[in-house]
VOZASE-461151 format. One record per residue (C-alpha): residue number from 1; chain; x, y, z. Coordinates in steps of 0.02 Angstrom, whole numbers. Layout:
N
REC     k   c       c1       c2       c3
REC   NUM   A        X        Y        Z
...
//
This chain:
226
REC     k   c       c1       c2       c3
REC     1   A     4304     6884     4072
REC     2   A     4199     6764     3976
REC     3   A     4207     6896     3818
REC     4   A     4413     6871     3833
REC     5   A     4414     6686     3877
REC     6   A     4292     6659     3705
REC     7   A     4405     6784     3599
REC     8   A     4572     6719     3666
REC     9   A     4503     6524     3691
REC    10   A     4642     6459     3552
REC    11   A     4788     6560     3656
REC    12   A     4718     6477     3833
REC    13   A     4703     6272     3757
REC    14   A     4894     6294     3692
REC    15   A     4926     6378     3885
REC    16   A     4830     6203     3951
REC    17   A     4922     6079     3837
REC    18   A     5088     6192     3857
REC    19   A     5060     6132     4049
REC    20   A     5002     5978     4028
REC    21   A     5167     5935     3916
REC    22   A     5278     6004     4035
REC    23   A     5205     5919     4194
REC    24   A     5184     5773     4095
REC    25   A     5299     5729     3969
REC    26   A     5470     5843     3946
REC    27   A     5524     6006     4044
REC    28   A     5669     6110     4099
REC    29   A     5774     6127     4265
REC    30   A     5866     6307     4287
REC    31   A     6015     6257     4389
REC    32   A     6034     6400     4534
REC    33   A     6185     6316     4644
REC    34   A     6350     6255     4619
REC    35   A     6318     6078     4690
REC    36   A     6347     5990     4528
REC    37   A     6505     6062     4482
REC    38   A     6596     6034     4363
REC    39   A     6468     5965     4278
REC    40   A     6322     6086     4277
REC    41   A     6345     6266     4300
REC    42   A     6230     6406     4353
REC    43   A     6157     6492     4238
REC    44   A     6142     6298     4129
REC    45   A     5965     6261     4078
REC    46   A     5936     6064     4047
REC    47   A     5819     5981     3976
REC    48   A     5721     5842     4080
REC    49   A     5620     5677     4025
REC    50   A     5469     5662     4115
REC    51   A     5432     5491     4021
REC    52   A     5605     5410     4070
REC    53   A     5550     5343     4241
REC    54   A     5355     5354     4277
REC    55   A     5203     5419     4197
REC    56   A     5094     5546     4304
REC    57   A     4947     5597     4312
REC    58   A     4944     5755     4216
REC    59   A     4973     5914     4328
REC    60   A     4976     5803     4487
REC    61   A     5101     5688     4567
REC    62   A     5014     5540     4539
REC    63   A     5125     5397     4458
REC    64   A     4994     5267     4340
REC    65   A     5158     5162     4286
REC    66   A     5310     5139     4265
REC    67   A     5419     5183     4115
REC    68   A     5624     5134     4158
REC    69   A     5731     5109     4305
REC    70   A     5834     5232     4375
REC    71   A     6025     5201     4363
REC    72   A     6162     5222     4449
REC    73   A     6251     5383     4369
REC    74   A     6092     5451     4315
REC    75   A     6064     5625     4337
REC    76   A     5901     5668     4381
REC    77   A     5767     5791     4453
REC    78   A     5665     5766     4619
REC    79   A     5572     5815     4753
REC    80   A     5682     5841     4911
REC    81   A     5583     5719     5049
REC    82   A     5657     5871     5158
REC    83   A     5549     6011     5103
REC    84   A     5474     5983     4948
REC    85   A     5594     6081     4857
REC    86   A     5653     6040     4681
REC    87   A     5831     5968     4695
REC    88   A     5940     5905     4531
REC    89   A     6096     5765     4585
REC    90   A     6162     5591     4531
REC    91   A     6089     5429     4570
REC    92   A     6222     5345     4678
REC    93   A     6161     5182     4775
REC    94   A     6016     5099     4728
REC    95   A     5891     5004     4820
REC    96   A     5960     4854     4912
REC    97   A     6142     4916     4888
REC    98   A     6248     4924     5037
REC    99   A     6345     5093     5022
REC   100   A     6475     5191     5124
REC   101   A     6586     5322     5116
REC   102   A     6768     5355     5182
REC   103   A     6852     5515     5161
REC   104   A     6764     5555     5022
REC   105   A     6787     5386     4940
REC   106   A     6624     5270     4896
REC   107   A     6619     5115     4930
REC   108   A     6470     5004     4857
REC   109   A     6405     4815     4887
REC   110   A     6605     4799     4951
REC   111   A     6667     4885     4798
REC   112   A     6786     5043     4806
REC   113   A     6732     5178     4682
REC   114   A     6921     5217     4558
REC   115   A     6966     5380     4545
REC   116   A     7080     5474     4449
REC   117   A     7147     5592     4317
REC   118   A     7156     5741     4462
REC   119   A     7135     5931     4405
REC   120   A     7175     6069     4491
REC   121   A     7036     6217     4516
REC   122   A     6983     6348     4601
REC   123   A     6783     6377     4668
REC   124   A     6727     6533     4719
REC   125   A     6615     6513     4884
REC   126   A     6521     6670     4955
REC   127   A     6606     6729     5128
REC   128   A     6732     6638     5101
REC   129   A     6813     6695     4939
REC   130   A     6915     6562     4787
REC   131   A     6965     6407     4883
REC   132   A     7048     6253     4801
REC   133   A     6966     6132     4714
REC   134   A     7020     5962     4648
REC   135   A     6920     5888     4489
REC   136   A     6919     5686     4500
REC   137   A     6842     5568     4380
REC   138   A     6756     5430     4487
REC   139   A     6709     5289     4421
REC   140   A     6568     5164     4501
REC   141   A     6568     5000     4441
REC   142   A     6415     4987     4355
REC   143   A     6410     5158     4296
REC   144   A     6507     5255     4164
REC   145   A     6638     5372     4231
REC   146   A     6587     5555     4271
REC   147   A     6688     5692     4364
REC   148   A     6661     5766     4534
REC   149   A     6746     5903     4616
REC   150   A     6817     5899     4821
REC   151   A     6856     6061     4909
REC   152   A     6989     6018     5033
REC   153   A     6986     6175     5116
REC   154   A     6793     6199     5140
REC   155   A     6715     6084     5311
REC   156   A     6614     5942     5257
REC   157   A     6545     5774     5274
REC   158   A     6671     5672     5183
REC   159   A     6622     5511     5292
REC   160   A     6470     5398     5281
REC   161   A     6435     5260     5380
REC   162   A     6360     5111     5288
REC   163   A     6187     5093     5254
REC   164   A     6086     4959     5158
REC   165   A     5967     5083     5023
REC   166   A     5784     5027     5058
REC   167   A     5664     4960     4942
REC   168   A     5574     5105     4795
REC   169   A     5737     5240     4856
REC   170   A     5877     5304     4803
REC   171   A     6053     5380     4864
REC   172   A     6073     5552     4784
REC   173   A     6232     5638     4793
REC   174   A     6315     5798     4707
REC   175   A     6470     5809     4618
REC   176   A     6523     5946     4691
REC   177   A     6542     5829     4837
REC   178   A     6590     5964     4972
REC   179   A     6455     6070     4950
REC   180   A     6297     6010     4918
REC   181   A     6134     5961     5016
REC   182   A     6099     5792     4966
REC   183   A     6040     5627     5055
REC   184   A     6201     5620     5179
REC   185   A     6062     5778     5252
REC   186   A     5895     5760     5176
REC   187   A     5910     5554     5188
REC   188   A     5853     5423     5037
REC   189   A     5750     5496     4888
REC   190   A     5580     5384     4875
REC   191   A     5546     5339     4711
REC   192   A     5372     5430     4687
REC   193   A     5496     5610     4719
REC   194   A     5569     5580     4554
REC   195   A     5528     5703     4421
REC   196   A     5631     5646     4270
REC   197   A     5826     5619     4206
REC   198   A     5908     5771     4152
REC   199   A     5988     5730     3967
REC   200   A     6072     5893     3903
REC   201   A     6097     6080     3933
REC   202   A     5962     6186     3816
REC   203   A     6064     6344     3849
REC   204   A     6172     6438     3965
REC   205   A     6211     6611     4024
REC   206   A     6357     6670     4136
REC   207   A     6228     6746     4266
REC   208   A     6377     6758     4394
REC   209   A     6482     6884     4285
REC   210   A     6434     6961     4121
REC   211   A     6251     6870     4086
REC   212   A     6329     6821     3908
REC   213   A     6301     6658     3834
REC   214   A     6389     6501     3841
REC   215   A     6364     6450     3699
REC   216   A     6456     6299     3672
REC   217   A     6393     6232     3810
REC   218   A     6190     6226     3711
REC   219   A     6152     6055     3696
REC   220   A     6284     5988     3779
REC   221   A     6249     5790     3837
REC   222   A     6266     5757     4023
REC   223   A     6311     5590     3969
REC   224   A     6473     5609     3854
REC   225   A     6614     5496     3893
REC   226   A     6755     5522     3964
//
């Protein structure tokens, strides 16, 4: 072993910088679930800043400072304070904002989200087979407008009663706003979960149906207006 580390020692510092970078500084999020529909896609690989929130510790959780605020329409990376799992949804509510939710509408510090523009889709659910989907654009006032998708068919929790966000958390929701866990099941997202804002897709495959490329969707922003 000490014969390989000493002939390969060049090949094992760029595998300890390699991690360092990643758990440090920049890294990527495969997306495995259709809970940010329309917006990310499985099979979508994105690219997430490390640096845009905190600065860790390197290969630890361990926050030394403070980089950036999250914001509301952000879409970002975290720890699930469920289970530890790696989730990826939008920054909704903030801390100290009073938020609710009424038939699927969001309703912030007394302020009704808009929506509009409304396309017709269809999502594909396992067991269940295509249902009908309905692609809004939602705007939050103090965010820029992004789309979300409602399934009107599928059960859900389209009701929230209100809540005031506490201090250092964060309301996390998906666009696909039918189907997906977020904090109306694994509650508020503490600040120290967050691992970074997702900024654009690297690359994407179709790993549902023919594993081919997407290819106009590589480098795609998250952030592109609307």
């Amino acid at each position: 072993m000490k014969n390989w580390m000493r002939a390969n020692k060049g090949f094992v510092l760029f595998l300890m910088l390699f991690g360092i970078f990643r758990t440090a500084v920049a890294d990527w999020n495969p997306i495995p679930s259709a809970s940010m529909h329309p917006n990310l896609l499985e099979g979508d690989v994105v690219f997430v800043n490390r640096l845009a929130y905190n600065v860790k510790l390197p290969l630890t959780d361990i926050v030394l400072g403070h980089t950036g605020e999250p914001q509301r329409g952000d879409i970002v990376t975290f720890s699930s304070p469920a289970d530890g799992t790696r989730l990826i949804k939008r920054v909704i509510a903030l801390p100290g904002d009073r938020v609710e939710m009424r038939n699927e509408q969001l309703i912030i510090n007394g302020q009704a989200a808009n929506y509009g523009g409304v396309v017709q889709a269809a999502e594909h659910i396992q067991g269940l087979g295509a249902l009908k989907a309905l692609q809004v654009a939602e705007k939050i006032d103090g965010s820029r407008p992004h789309t979300i998708q409602i399934l009107p068919q599928l059960r859900a929790q389209r009701d929230m009663a209100a809540l005031v966000v506490p201090p250092g958390q964060y309301l996390m929701l998906g666009d696909n706003r039918d189907n997906s866990a977020d904090s109306r099941y694994i509650g508020m997202v503490p600040r120290a979960l967050l691992i970074g804002r997702a900024e654009r897709v690297l690359a994407s495959a179709d790993i549902q149906g023919n594993w081919l490329p997407r290819t106009e969707r590589f480098g795609m922003s998250l952030y592109a207006s609307h």
